[in-house]
N, CA and C of each residue as an Amber inpcrd file, in Angstrom:
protein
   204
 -82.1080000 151.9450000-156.8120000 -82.5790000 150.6940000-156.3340000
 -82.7150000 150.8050000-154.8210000 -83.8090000 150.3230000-154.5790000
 -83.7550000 150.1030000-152.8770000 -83.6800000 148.8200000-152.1880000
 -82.9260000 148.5960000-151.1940000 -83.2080000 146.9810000-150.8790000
 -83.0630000 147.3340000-149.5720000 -84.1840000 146.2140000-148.8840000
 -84.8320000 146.4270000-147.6410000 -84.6370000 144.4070000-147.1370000
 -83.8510000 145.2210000-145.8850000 -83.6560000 143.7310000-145.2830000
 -82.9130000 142.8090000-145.8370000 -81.9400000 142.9790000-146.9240000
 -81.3490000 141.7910000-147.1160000 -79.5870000 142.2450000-147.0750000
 -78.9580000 141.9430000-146.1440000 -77.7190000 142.1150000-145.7800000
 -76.5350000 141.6390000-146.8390000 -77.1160000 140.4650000-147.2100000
 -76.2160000 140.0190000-148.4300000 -76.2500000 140.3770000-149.4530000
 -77.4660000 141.5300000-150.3640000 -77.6600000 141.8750000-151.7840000
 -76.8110000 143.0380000-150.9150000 -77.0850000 144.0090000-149.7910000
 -76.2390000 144.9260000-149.7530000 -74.6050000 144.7880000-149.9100000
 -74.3000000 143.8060000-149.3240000 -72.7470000 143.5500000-149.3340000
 -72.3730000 143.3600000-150.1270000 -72.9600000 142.5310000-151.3550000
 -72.7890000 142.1110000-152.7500000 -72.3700000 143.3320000-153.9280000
 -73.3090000 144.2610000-153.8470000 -73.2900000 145.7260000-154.3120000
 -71.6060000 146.2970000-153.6740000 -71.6720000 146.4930000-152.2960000
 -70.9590000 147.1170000-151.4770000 -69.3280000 146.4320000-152.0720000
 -69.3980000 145.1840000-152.2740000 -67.9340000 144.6140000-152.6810000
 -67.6060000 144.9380000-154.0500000 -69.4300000 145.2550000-155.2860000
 -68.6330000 145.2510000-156.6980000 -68.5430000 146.6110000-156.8900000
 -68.5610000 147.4890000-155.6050000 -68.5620000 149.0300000-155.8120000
 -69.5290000 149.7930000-156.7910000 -70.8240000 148.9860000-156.4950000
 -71.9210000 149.4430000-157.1480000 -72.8670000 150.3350000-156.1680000
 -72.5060000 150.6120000-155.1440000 -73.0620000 151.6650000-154.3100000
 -72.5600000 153.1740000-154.3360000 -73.5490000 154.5170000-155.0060000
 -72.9540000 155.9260000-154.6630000 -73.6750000 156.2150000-153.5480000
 -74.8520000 155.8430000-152.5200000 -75.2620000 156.5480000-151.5850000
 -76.6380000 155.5620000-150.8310000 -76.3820000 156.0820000-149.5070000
 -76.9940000 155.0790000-148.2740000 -78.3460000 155.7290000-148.1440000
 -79.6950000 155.5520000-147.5720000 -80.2780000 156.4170000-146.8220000
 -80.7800000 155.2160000-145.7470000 -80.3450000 155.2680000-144.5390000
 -80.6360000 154.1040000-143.6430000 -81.7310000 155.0470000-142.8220000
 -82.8040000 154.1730000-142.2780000 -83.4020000 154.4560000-141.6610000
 -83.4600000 154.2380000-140.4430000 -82.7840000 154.6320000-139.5340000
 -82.1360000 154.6900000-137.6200000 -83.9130000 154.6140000-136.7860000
 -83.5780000 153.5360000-135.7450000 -84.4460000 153.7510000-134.8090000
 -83.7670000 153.7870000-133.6950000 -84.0680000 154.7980000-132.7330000
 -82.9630000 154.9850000-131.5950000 -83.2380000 153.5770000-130.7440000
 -83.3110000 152.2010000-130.9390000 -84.0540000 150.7960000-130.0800000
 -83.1310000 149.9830000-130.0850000 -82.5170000 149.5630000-128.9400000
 -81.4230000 148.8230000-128.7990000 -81.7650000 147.3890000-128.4690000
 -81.6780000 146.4340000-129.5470000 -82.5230000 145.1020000-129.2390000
 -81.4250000 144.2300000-128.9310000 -79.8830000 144.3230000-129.0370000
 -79.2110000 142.8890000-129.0390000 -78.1210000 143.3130000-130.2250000
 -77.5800000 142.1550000-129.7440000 -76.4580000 141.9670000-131.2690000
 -76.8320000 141.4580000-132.4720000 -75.8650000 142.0530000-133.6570000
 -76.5030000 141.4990000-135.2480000 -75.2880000 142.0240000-135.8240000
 -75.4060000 141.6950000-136.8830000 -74.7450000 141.5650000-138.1110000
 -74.7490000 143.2520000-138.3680000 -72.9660000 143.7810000-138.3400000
 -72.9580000 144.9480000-138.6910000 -73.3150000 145.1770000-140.4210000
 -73.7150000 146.4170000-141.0360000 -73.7310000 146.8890000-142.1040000
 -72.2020000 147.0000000-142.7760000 -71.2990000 147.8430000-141.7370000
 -70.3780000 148.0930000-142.1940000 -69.2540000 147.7770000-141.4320000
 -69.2630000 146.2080000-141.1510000 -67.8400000 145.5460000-140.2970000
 -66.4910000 145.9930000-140.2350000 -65.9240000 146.2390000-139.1710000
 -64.3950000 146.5300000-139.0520000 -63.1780000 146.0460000-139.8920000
 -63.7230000 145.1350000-140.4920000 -62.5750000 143.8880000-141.2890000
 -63.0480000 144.5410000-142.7210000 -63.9810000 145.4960000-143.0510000
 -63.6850000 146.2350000-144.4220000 -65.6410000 145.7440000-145.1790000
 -65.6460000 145.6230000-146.7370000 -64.8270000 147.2020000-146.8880000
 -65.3090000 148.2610000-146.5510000 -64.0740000 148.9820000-146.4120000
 -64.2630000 150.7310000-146.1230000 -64.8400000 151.2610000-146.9470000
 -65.6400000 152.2960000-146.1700000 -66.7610000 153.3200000-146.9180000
 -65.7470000 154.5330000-146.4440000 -65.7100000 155.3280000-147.1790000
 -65.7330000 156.4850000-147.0700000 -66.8010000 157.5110000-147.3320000
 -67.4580000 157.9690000-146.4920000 -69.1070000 158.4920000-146.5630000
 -68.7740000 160.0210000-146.2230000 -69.7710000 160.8980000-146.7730000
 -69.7960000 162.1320000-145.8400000 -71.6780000 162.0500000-145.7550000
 -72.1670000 162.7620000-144.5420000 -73.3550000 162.7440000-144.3630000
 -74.5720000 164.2780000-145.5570000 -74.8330000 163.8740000-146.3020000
 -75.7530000 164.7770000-146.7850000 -76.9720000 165.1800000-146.1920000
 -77.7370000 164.4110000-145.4870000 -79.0270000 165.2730000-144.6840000
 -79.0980000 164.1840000-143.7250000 -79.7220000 164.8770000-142.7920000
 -80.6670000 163.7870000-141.7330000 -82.1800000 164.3980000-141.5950000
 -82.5830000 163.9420000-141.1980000 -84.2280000 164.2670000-141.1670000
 -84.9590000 163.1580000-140.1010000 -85.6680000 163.3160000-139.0710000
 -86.6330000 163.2070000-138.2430000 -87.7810000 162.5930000-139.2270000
 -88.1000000 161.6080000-138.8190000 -89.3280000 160.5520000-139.7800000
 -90.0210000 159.5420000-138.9080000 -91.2570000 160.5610000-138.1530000
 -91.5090000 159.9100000-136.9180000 -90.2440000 159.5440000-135.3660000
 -90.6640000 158.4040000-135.1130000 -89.9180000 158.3090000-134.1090000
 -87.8930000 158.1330000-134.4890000 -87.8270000 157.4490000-136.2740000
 -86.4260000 156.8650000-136.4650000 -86.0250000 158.6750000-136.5600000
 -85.0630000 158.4740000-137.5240000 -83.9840000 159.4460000-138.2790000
 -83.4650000 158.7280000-139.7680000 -83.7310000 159.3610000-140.4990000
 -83.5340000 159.2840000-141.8230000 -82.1520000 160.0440000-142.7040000
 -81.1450000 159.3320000-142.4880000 -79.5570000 159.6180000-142.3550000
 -79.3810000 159.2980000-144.2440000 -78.8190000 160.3770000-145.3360000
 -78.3450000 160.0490000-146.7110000 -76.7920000 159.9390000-146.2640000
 -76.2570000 159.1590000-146.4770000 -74.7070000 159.2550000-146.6030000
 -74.4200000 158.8840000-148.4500000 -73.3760000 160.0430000-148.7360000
 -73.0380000 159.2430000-150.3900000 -71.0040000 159.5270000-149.8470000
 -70.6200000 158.5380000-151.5600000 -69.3420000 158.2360000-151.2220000
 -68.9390000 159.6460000-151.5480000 -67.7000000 159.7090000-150.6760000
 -66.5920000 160.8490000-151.2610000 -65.9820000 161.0110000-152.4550000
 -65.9900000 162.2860000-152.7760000 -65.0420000 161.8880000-154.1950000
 -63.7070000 161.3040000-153.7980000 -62.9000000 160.6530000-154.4450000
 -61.8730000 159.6240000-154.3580000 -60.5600000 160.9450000-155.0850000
């Protein structure tokens, strides 16, 4: 499944531990403050990075979970 732009279907997933793996798409553009992905107050990801890749100007980052 992919979901684009909506912070709350991600978190929703992210709380019923229905997420095995990220691929965020990074633009190095620093506009301001927002709403983190993955807030300090939880929950914790434990990620390791599987590839990055150059995709135009962003970076195209897979993170999946660790085995437990």
């Amino acid at each position: 499944m992919i979901v684009t732009g909506s912070l709350g279907v991600v978190r929703a997933l992210m709380a019923a531990d229905l997420v095995d793996e990220y691929r965020l798409l990074t633009f190095p553009t620093v506009l301001g403050a927002g709403r983190r992905l993955f807030p300090d107050t939880g929950p914790y990801a434990d990620l390791e990075c599987v590839s990055a890749e150059r995709a135009g100007a962003a970076v195209l980052g897979r993170y999946r979970r660790t085995a437990a």
